[in-house]
N, C-alpha and C positions, 0 to 999 in steps of 0.2 A: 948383279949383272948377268948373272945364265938366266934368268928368267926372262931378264928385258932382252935378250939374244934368241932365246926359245920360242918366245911370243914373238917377235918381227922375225924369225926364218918360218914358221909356220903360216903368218898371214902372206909374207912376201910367198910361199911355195902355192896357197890359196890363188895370189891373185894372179901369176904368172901360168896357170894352167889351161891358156887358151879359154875361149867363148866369151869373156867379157868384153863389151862394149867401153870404148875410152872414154864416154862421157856418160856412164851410169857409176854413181860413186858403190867403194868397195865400203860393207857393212859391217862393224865389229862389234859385237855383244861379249861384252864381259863383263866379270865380277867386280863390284867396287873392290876387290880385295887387290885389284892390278892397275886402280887407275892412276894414280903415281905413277907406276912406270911409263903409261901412256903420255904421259906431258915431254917422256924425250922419245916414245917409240912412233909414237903419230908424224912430225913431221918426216923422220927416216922411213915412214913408211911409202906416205904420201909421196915424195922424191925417188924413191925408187919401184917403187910401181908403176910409177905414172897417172895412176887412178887418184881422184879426190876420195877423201875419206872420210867416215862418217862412225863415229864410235857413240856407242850406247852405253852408260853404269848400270847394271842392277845388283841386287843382290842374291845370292846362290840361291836359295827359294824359290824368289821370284821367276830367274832364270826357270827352272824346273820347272815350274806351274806351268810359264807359257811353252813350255816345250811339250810338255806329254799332254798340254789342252789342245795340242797338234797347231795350233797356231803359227805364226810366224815370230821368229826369238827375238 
């Protein structure tokens, strides 16, 4: 439960920081190693942000590779 609390105060502090537009959905990249938690953190996200939401699985490698190939995550 502190992880699935950790992870939704983190993206909720994300998408509450001004600039985002209400109808550009907010983007979540994370490790399959959280995506269970996601099956109850998505809707509470979605609802309390107000933003549609759009989550990605990959795995911590993959994750990396696209990050330092400066790509987008």
């Amino acid at each position: 439960m502190k992880h699935r609390t950790l992870i939704l105060a983190a993206a909720l502090l994300l998408a509450t920081q001004g600039g985002f537009a209400q109808d550009v959905p907010l983007r979540v990249v994370a490790t399959i190693a959280v995506e269970g938690a996601f099956v109850e953190i998505e809707p509470l996200l979605r609802e309390r942000s107000g933003l549609p939401v759009n989550v990605e699985f990959a795995t911590a490698a993959a994750l990396v590779e696209r990050l330092t190939a400066a790509g987008p995550a």
